[in-house]
C-alpha positions as CSV (number, residue, x, y, z in Angstrom):
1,X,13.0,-6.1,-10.4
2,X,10.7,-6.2,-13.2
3,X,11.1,-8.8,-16.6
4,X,13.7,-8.0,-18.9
5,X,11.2,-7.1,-21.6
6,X,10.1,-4.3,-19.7
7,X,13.1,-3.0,-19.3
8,X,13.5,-3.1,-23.3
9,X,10.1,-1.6,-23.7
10,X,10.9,1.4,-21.1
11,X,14.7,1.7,-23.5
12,X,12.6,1.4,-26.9
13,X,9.8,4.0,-26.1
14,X,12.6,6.8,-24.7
15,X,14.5,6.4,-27.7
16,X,11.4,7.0,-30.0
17,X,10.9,10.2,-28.2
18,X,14.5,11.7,-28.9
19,X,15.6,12.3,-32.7
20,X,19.7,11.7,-32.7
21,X,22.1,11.2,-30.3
22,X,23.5,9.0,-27.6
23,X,22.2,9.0,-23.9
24,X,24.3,8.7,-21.2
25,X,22.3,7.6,-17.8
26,X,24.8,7.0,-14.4
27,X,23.9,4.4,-11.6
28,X,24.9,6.5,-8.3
29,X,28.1,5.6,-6.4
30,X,28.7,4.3,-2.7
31,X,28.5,7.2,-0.4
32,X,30.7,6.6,2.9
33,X,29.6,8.2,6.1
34,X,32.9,8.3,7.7
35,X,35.5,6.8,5.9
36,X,35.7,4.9,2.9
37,X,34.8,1.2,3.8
38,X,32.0,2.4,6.2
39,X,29.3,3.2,3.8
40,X,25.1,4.8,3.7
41,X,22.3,2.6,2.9
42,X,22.9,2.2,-1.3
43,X,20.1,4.1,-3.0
44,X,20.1,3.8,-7.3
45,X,19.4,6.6,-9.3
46,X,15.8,5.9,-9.8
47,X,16.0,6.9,-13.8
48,X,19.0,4.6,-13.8
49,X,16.5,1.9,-11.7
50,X,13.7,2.9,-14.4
51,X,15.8,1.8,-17.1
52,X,18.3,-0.6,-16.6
53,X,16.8,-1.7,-13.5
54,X,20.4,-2.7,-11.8
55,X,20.1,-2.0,-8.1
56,X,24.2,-1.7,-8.0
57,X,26.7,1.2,-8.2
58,X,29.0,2.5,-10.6
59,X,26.9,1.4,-13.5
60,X,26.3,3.3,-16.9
61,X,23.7,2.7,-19.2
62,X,24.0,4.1,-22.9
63,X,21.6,4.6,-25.4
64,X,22.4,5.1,-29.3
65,X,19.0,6.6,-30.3
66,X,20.6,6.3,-34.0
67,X,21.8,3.0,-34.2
68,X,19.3,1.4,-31.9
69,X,22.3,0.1,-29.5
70,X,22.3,-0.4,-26.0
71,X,24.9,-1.0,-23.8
72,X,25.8,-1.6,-20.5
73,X,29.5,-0.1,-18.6
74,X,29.6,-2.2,-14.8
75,X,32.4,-4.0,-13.0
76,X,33.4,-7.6,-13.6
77,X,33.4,-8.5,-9.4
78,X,36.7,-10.7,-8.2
79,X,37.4,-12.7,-6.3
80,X,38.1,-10.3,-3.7
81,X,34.9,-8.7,-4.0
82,X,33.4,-12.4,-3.7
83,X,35.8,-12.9,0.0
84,X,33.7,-9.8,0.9
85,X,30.3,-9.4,-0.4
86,X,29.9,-13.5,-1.6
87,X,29.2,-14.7,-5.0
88,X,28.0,-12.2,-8.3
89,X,26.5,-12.5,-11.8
90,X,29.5,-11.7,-14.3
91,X,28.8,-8.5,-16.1
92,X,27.0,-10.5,-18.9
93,X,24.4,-12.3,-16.7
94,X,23.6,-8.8,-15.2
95,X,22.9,-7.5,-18.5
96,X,20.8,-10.5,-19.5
97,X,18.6,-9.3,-16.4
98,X,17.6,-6.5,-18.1
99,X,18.0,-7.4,-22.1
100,X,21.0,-5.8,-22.5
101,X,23.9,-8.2,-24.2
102,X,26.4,-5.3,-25.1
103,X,28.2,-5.3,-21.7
104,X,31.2,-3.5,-21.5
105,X,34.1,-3.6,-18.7
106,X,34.0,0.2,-16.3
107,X,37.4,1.0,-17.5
108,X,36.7,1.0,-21.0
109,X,33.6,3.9,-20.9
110,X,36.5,6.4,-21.4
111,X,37.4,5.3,-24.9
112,X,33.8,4.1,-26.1
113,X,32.1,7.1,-25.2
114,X,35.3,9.3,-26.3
115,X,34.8,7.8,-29.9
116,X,31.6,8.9,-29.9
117,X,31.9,12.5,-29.1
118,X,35.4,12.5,-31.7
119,X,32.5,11.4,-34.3
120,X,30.7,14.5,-33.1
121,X,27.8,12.5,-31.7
122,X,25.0,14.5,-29.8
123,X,25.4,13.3,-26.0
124,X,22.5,13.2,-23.9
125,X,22.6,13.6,-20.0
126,X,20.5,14.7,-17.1
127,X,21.4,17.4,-14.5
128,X,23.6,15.5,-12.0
129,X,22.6,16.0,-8.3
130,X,25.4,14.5,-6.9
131,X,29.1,15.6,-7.1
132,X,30.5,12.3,-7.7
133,X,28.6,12.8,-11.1
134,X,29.8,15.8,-12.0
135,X,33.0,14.8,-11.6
136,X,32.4,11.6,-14.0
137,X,30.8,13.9,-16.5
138,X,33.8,16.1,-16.5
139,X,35.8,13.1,-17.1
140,X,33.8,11.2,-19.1
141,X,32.1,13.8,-21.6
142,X,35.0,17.0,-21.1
143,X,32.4,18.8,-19.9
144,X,33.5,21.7,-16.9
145,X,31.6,21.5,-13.9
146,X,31.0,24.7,-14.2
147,X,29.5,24.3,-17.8
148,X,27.3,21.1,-16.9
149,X,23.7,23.2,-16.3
150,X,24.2,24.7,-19.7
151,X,24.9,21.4,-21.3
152,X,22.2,19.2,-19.7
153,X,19.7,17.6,-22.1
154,X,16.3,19.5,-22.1
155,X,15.0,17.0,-24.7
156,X,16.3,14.2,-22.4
157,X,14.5,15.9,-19.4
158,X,10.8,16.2,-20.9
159,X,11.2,12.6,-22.5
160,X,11.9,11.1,-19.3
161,X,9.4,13.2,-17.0
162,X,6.9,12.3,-19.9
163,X,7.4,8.6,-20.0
164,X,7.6,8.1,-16.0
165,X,5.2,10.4,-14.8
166,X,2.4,7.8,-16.5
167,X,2.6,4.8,-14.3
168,X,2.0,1.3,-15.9
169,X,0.0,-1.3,-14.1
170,X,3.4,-3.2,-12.6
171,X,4.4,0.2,-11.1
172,X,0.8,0.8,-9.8
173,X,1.0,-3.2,-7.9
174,X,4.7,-1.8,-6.5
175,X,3.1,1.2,-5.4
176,X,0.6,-0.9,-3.4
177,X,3.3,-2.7,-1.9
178,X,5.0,0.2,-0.7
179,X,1.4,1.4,0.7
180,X,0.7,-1.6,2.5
181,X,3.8,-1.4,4.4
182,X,3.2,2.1,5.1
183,X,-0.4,1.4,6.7
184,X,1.1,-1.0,9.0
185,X,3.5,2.1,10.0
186,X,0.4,4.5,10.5
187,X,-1.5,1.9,12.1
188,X,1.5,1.0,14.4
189,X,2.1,4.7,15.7
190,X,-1.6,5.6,16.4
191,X,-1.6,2.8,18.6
192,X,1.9,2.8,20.5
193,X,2.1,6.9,21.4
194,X,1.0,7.9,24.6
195,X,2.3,10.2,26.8
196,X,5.4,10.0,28.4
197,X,7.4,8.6,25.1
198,X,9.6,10.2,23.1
199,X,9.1,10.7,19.6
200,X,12.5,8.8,18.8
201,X,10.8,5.5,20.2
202,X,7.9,5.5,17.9
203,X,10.4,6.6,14.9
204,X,12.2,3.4,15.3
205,X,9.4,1.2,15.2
206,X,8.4,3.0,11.9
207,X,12.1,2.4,10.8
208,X,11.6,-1.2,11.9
209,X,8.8,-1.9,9.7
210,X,9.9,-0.5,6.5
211,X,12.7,-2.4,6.8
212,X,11.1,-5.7,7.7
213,X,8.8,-5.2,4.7
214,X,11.3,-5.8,2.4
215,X,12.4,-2.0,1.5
216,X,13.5,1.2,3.5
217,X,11.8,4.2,5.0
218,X,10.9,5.9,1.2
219,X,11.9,9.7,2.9
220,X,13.2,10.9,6.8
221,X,10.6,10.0,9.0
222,X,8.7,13.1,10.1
223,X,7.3,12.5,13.4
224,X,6.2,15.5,15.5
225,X,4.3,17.2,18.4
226,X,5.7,20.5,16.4
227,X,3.6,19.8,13.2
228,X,4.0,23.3,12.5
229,X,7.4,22.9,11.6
230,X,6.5,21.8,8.1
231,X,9.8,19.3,7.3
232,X,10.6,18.4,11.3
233,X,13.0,16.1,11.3
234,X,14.1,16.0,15.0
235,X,12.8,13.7,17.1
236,X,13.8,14.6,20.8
237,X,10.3,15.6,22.1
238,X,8.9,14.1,25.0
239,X,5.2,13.6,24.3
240,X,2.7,14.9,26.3
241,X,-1.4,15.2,27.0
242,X,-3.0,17.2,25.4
243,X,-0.2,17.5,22.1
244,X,-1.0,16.3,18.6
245,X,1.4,14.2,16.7
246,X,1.7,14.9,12.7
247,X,3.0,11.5,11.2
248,X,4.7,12.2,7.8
249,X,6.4,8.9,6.9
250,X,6.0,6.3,3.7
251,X,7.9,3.1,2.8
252,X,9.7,2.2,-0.5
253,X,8.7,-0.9,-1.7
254,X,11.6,-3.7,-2.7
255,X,11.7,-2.4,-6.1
256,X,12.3,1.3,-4.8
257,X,8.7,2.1,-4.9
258,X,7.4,5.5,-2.4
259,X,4.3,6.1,-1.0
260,X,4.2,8.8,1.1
261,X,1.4,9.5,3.8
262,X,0.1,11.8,6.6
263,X,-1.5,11.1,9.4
264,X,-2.6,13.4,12.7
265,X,-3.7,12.3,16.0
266,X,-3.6,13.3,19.6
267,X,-1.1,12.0,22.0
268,X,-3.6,10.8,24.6
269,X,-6.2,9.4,22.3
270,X,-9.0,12.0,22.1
271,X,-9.0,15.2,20.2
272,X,-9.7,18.2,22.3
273,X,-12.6,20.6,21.1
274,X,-10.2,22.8,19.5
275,X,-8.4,20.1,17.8
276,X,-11.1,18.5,16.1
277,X,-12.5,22.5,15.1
278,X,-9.1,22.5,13.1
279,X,-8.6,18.5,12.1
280,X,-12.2,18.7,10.5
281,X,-11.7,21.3,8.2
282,X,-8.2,20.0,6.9
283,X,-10.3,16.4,6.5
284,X,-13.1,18.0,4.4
285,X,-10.0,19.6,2.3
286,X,-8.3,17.1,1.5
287,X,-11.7,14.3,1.1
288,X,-12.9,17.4,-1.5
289,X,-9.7,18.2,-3.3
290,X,-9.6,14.4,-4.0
291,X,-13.0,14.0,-5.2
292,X,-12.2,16.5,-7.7
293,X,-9.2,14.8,-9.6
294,X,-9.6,13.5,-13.1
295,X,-7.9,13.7,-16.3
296,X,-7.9,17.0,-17.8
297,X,-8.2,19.6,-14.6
298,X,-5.2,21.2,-13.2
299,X,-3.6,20.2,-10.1
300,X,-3.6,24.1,-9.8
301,X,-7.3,24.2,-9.1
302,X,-7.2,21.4,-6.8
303,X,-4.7,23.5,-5.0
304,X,-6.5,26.5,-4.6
305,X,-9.8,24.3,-4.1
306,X,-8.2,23.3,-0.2
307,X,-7.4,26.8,0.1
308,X,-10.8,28.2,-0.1
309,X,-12.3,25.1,2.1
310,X,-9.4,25.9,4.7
311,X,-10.6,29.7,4.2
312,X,-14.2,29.0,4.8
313,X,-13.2,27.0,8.3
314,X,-11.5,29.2,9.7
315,X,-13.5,32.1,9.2
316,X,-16.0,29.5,10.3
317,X,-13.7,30.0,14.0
318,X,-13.3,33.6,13.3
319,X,-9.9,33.1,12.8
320,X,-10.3,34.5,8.9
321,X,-12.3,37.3,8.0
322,X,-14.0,39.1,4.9
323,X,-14.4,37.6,1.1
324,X,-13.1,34.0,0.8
325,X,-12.0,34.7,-2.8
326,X,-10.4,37.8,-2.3
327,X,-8.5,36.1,0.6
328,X,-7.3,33.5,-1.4
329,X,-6.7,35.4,-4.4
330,X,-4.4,37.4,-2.6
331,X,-2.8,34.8,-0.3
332,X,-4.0,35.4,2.8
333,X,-4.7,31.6,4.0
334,X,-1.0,31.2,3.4
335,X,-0.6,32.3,7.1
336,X,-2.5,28.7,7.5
337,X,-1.4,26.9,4.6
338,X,2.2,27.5,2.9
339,X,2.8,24.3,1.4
340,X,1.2,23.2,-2.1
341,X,-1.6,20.3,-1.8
342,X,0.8,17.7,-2.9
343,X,3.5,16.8,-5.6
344,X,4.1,13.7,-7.9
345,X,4.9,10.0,-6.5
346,X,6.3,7.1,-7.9
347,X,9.9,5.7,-7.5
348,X,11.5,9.3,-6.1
349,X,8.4,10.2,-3.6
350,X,9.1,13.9,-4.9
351,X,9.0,11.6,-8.5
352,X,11.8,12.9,-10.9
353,X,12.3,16.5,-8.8
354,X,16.2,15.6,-9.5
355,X,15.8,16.4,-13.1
356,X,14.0,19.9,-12.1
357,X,10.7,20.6,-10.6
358,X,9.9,22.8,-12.9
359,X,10.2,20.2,-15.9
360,X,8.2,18.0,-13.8
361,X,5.2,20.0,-12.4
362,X,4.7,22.8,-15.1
363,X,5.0,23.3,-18.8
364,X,5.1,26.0,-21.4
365,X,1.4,26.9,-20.5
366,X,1.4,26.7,-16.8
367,X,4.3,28.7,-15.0
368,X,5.1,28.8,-11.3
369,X,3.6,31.5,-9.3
370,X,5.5,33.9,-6.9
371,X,2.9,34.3,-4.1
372,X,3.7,33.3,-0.9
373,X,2.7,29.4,-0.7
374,X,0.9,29.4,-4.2
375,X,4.7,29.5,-5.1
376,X,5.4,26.3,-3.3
377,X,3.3,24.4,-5.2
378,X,5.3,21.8,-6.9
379,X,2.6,20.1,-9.4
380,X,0.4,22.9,-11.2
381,X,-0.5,21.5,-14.7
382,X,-3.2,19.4,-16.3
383,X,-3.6,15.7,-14.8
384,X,-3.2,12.4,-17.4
385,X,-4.7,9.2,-16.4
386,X,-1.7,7.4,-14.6
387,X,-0.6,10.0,-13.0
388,X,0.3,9.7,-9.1
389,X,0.2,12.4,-6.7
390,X,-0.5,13.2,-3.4
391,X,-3.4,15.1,-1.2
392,X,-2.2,16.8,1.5
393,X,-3.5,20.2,2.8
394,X,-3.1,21.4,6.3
395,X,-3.3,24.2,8.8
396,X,-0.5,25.1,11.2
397,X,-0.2,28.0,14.0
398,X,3.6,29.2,13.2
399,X,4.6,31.7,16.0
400,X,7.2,33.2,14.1
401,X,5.5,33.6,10.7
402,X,2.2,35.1,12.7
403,X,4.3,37.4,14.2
404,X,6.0,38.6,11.4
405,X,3.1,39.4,9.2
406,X,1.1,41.0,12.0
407,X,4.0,43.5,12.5
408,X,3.9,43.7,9.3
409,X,0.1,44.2,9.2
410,X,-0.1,42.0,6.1
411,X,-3.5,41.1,4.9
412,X,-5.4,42.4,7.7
413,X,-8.5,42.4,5.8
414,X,-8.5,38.9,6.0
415,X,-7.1,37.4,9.3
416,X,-8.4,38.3,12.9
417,X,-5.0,38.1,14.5
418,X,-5.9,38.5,18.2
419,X,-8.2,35.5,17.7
420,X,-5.0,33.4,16.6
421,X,-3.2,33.7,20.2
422,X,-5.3,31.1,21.6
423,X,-3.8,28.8,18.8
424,X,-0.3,30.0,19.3
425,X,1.1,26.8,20.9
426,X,-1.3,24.6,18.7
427,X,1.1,23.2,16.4
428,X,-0.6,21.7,12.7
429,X,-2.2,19.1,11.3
430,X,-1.7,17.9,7.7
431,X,-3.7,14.6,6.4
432,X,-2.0,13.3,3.3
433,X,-3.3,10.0,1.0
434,X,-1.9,9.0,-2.1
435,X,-3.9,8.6,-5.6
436,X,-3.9,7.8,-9.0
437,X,-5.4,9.5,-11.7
438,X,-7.6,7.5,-13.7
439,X,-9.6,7.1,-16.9
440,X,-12.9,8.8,-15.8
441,X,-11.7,10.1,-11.9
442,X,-9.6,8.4,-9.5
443,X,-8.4,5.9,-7.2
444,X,-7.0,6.2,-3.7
445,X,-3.8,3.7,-3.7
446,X,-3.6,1.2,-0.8
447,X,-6.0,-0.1,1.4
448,X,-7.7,2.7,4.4
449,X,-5.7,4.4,6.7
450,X,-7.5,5.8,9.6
451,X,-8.4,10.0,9.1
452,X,-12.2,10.1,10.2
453,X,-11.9,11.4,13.7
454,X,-14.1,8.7,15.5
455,X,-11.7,5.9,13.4
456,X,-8.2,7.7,14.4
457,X,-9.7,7.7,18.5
458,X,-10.5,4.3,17.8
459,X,-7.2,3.2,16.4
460,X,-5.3,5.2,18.7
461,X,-7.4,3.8,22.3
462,X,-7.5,0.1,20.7
């Protein structure tokens, strides 16, 4: 938790960005897993946590842009709640935390908020993406569930993704945090797979040390000798020689801070020939599409940068054929590479995607593509100094997808398909690192992770 000031700042600067009106931000509510006492891990609406910084449920911050006012809607805790959960701060303490002294009891926000909208007040709210808020804007606003989408605040949106996607200084040292605990994670699996384990056992020492750091894994842990499944969240493989393991995970820090990385590596220790053919040229990717971030390119290019280097290497294998920009212009790498080269980061490791990805990764001047992968590509406008994004291009062998467009002969001007069988049962590898857009280039967050092959044998055989 950050000092109260901060908290005022963050409050001050989104009102200035808004002309009239009130805005209305919910906390999120305990979510049970079975039955109502038996709860999930607590997570806060990170806008909520941005502003009002209150790591508790059930919460509502208001803003009266015209009157400067702020207030605070939470529940007074008694002395049940104490028998239970042990001592609280009263409402008013909590509010002090983050420079709020109009505190007002949860059962009131129905007749404080109801005065405003009989006064015909503008009310500002973001698109809820949980059902317990759409019921509580129903209720508290008289707004249908049906009707919310077309009542959300667009002017609310674009402040917010404006003001959060530039990361101060304190968010940048919380970011570190979160990074440090995520290199011990990397570190940790490189050097405790080997054959004969299943993927579960190394998942929960990943678990482990998120937690013991201070926060929680940031995302599911994506562990996998099926790296070509591109979100696998099963973990039921026995490991084997000869398999590489694709090690998408990331901590949050104790403030709710992500960082999100990627790792590949081989089970046994040592990358076969083959392996290291295809690792290399997802390495030179991703070490190029990083050296060319700075303020004023867009992420676009960046994208389409890894997909010409990933073109080039694998025509390099004969695995890709004909002109390289051709190719890409027309999508052929997708085959290859489906996902986009990375996405925004900061206290959502998707940052803000709850409020639309479209608000947060393109604008009035750059719209979303409909190509096959290019289309996936969820930041595509011009990079600001503090932005925070990830790098992460890969290649994956997906039987099903191959199949498919070679029935379908699609873009056979460009891939060599019988040269693909021998990569059939192959799998992916994806290396992802997370940076920050600065003044005159960038700077990779967090201390190094192994990725250079001779460092990840190392790692993995020490």
């Amino acid at each position: 938790m950050f000092d109260a000031k901060i908290y005022r700042s963050r409050r001050k600067d989104l009102s200035s960005r808004l002309n009239t009106g009130i805005i209305v931000l919910l906390a999120n509510e305990e979510s049970p897993m079975n039955y109502r006492d038996n709860m999930y891990h607590f997570r806060q609406d990170s806008t909520f946590l941005y502003y009002f910084g209150l790591n508790e449920p059930g919460m509502i911050g208001v803003i009266d842009v015209d009157e400067g006012k702020e207030f605070l809607f939470g529940y007074e805790y008694t002395i049940d709640d104490t028998i239970w959960m042990g001592p609280k701060p009263s409402l008013k303490e909590r509010g002090a935390l983050v420079g709020i002294s109009d505190v007002v009891n949860i059962d009131k926000a129905d007749v404080k908020i109801g005065e405003w909208i009989a006064k015909g007040r503008r009310m500002h709210f973001l698109p809820p993406y949980r059902p317990e808020h759409e019921l509580k804007i129903q209720s508290l606003l008289g707004i249908h569930i049906s009707q919310i989408d077309a009542h959300k605040s667009r002017e609310l949106i674009k402040a917010v993704v404006a003001q959060r996607s530039v990361k101060t200084e304190q968010e940048l040292a919380e970011l570190e945090a979160a990074h440090a605990i995520t290199r011990e994670m990397h570190i940790t699996a490189m050097q405790k797979t080997r054959a004969g384990l299943y993927e579960r056992e190394i998942v929960a020492l990943l678990r482990s040390i998120a937690t013991a750091g201070g926060g929680n894994p940031a995302f599911p842990v994506i562990f996998t000798v099926h790296g070509e499944t591109l979100h696998n969240h099963y973990h039921g493989h026995k490991m084997t020689d000869g398999r590489l393991v694709v090690n998408d995970s990331g901590a949050e820090s104790a403030a709710g801070y992500a960082a999100d990385i990627t790792r590949t590596f081989p089970v046994n220790g040592k990358f076969s020939q083959q392996q290291r053919d295809i690792y290399e040229i997802v390495l030179r990717a991703e070490k190029s599409c990083i050296e060319a971030l700075k303020p004023g390119i867009n992420n676009r290019e960046i994208h389409l940068l890894a997909a010409r280097i990933i073109t080039e290497g694998l025509k390099s294998l004969g695995l890709m054929k004909g002109d390289v920009q051709q190719a890409v212009k027309q999508g052929a790498h997708a085959l290859f590479f489906p996902h986009g080269i990375g996405h925004m980061m900061g206290l959502d490791v998707h940052d803000m995607e709850n409020l639309g990805e479209n608000y947060v990764g393109y604008d009035d001047q750059n719209t979303r593509s409909s190509q096959f992968g290019l289309a996936s590509l969820r930041l595509a406008k011009i990079l600001q100094p503090g932005f925070v994004l990830t790098i992460e291009p890969g290649i994956y062998f997906i039987p099903a997808l191959i199949d498919k467009w070679r029935a379908d002969d699609k873009h056979g001007t460009f891939i060599n398909y019988p040269a693909i069988e021998k990569y059939r049962t192959f799998g992916g590898v994806r290396i992802e690192d997370d940076v920050v857009v600065t003044a005159d280039g960038y700077r990779i967050i967090g201390k190094t992770i192994p990725k250079e092959i001779q460092e990840v044998e190392q790692t993995c055989q020490g």
